[in-house]
C-alpha positions as CSV (number, residue, x, y, z in Angstrom):
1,X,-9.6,-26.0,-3.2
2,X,-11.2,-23.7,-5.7
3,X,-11.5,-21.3,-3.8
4,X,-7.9,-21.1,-3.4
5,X,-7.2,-21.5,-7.3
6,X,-9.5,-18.5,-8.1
7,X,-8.0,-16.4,-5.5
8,X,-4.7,-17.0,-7.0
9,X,-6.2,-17.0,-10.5
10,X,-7.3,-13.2,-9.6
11,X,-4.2,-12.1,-7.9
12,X,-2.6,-9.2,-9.5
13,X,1.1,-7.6,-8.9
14,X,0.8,-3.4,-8.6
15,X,4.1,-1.6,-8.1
16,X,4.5,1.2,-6.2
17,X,5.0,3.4,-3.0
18,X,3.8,2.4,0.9
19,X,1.7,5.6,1.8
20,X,-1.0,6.7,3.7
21,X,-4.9,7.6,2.8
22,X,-4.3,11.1,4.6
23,X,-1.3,12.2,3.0
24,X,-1.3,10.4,-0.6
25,X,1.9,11.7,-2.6
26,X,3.0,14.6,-0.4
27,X,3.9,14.0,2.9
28,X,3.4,17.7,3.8
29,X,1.7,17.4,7.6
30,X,5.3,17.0,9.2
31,X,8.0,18.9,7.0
32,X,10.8,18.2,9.6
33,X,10.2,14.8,9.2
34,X,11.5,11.8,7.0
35,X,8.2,10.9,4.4
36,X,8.5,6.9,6.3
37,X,8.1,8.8,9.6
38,X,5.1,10.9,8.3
39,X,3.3,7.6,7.2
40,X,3.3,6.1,10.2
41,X,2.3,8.7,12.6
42,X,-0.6,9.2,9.9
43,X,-1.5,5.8,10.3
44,X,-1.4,5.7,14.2
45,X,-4.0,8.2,14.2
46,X,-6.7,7.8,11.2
47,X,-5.6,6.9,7.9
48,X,-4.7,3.8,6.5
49,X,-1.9,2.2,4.4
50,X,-2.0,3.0,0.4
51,X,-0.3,2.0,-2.2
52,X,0.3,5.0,-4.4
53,X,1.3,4.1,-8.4
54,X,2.4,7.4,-10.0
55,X,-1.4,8.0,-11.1
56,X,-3.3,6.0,-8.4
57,X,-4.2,5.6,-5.0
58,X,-5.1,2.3,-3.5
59,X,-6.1,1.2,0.3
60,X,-4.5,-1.5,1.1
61,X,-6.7,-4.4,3.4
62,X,-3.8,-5.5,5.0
63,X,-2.7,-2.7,7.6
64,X,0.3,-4.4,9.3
65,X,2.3,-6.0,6.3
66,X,2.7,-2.1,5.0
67,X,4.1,-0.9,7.9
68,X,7.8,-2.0,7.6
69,X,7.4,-0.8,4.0
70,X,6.2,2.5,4.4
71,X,7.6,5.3,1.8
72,X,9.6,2.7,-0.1
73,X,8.9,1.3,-3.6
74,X,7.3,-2.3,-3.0
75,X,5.4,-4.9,-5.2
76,X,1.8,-5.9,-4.3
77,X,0.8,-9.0,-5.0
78,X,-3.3,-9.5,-4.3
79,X,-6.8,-8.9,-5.9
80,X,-8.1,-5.4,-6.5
81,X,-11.7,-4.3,-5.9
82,X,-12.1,-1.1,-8.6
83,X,-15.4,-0.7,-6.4
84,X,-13.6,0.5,-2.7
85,X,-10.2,0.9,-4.8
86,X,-8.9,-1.2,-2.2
87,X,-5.8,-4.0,-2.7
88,X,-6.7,-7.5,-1.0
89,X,-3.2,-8.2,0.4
90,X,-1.2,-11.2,-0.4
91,X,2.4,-10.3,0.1
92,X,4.3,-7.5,-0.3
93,X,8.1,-7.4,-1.0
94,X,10.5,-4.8,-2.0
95,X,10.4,-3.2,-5.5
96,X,13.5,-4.5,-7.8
97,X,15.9,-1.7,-7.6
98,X,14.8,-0.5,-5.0
């Protein structure tokens, strides 16, 4: 039970774009193809879902919740470890506006 309250405690919200590790900002490895396209192929082969901020990039640990996101705006919700940069997953939804 505290384990559960701290998790939640810690859990932060970072807004920004489904990418992937390879390609970051610029989706520039397949030019005659949509960015969301571009993602996923990177991600079938060997990078990983990021979330990218503007500034910062940011593995995400969950690499199947990304995946009907990818190129859009989104809102994580989760606990980041500044140490492996990387976004424990515990939802993700669409960005408002988006």
């Amino acid at each position: 039970m505290i384990t559960i309250f701290l998790a939640l405690a810690l859990a932060e919200s970072f807004t920004g774009v489904v990418t992937d590790t390879m390609c970051g900002a610029k989706h520039t490895m397949m030019k005659d193809q949509p960015d969301d396209k571009c993602v996923k192929m990177c991600v079938k082969g060997s990078s990983d879902y990021a979330l990218y901020d503007g500034q910062n990039y940011f593995k995400l640990s969950d690499q199947s919740k990304p995946a009907k996101f990818a190129a859009q705006k989104v809102k994580v919700t989760g606990a980041l470890d500044p140490k492996t940069k990387t976004i424990k997953v515990s939802a993700i939804e669409l960005a408002p506006g988006n």
